[in-house]
C-alpha positions in Angstrom: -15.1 -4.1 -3.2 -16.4 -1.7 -5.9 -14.2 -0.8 -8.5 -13.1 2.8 -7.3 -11.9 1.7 -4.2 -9.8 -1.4 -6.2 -8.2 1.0 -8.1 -7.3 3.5 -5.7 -5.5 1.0 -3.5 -3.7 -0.2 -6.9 -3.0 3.5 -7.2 -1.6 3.9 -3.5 0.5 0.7 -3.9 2.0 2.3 -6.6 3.3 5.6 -5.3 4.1 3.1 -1.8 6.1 0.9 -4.4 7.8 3.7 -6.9 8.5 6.5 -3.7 11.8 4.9 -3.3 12.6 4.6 -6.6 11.7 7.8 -8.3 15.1 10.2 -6.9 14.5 13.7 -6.4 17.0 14.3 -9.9 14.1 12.3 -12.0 11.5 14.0 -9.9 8.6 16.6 -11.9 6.7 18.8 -10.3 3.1 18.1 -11.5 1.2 20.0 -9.3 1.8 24.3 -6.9 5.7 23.6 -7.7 5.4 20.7 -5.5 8.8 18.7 -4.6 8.4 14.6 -4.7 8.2 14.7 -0.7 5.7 17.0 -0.8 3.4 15.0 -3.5 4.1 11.8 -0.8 3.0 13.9 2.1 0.4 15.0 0.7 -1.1 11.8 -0.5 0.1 9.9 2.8 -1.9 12.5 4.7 -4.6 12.1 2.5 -4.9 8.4 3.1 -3.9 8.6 6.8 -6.5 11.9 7.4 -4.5 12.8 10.4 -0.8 12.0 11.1 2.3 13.6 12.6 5.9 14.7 11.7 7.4 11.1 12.7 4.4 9.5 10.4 5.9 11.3 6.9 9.2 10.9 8.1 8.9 7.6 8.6 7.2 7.4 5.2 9.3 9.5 3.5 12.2 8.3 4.9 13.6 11.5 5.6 15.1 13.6 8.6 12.5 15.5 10.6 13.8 18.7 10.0 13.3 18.1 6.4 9.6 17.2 7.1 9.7 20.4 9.1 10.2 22.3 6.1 8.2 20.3 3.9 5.1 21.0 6.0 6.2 24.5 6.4 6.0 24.7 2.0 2.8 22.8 2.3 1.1 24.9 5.0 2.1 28.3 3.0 0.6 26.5 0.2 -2.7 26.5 2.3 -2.5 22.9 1.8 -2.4 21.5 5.3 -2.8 22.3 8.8 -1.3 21.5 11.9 -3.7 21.0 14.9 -2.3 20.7 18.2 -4.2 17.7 20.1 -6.9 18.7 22.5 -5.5 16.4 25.4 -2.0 16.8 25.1 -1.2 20.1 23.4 2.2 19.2 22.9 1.0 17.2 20.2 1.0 18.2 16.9 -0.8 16.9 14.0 -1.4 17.7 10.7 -4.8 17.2 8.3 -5.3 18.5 4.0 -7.1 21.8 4.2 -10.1 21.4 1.7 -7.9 22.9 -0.7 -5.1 20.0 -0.3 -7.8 17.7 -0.6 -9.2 18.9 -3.9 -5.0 18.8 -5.1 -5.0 15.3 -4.1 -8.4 14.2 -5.7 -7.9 15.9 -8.5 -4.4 14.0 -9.0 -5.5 10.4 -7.9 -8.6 10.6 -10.5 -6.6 11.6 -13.2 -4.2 8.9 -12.9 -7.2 6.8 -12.0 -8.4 7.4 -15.2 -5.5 5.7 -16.7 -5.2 3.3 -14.3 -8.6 2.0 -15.2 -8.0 2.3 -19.0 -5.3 0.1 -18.7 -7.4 -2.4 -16.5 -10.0 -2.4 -18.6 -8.2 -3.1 -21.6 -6.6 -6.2 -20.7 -8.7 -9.8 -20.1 -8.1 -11.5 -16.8 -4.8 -13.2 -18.1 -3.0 -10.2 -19.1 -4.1 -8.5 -15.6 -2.4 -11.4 -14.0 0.5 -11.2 -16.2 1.0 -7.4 -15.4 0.9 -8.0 -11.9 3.3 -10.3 -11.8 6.1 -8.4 -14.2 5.6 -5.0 -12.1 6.5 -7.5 -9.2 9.6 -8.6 -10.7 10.3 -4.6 -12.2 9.9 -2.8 -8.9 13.2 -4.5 -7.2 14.9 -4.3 -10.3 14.5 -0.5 -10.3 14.9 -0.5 -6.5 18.2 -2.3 -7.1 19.3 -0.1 -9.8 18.4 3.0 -8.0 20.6 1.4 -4.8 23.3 1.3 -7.1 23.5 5.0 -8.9 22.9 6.7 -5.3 26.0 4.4 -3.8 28.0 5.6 -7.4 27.2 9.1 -6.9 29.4 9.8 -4.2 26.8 11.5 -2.1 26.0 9.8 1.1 23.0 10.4 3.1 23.3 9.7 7.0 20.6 8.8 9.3 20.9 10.3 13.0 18.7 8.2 15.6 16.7 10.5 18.0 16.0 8.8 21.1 
């Protein structure tokens, strides 16, 4: 596997691993005043290519009206599209406009570029070493996060859909 590829999967474990963990409060827009679901749309679609409303909710672990909305921002943004399927036009999906593309490239090399400085820096013992104490810092985060949401007082409720 060449080295751009191994760090861009390192990259999307990442943003798979700290989505959880990264509250909307602690949340920066980096990027078109973009919220934190946005940024993980927009880089699940961007892996994905093509996906639908259930995909990012699913992702994002969010209602779908609130990914509704989110691709709603996005699409003003001129970010994505939604293209109903040819066989089944009650299928929607939505695709990165070139635009949303370049956003997303743009982002992932720049923190690619760190990624990799880091990497390079450190000998194959150290890489190991790293691995292995993110392993044991993402539940501990995870875990703390858990417990300042369940503090807080606000409650978030899930309604199935079936």
């Amino acid at each position: 596997m060449n080295e751009i590829v191994k760090f861009e999967n390192i990259f999307f474990q990442f943003i798979d691993e700290v989505k959880d963990i990264i509250g909307g409060h602690k949340w920066k827009s980096i990027t078109l005043d973009c919220s934190k679901n946005e940024l993980l749309a927009l880089f699940f679609i961007y892996r994905k290519e093509m996906v639908n409303n259930s995909d990012i909710a699913e992702y994002i672990g969010a209602p779908l009206n609130t990914v509704t909305g989110v691709i709603n921002r996005l699409e003003k943004k001129g970010l994505v599209e939604r293209i109903r399927d040819s066989k089944d036009k009650r299928v929607v999906n939505i695709t990165l406009t070139d635009t949303g593309k370049a956003l997303v490239n743009e982002q992932k090399d720049e923190i690619l570029f760190y990624f990799k400085k880091i990497y390079e820096a450190l000998d194959d013992t150290e890489r190991s070493t790293l691995i292995n104490i993110v392993g044991k810092i993402l539940p501990i985060l995870k875990g703390a996060d858990i417990k300042e949401k369940s503090t807080s007082g606000k409650r978030i409720r899930k309604i199935e859909i079936e």
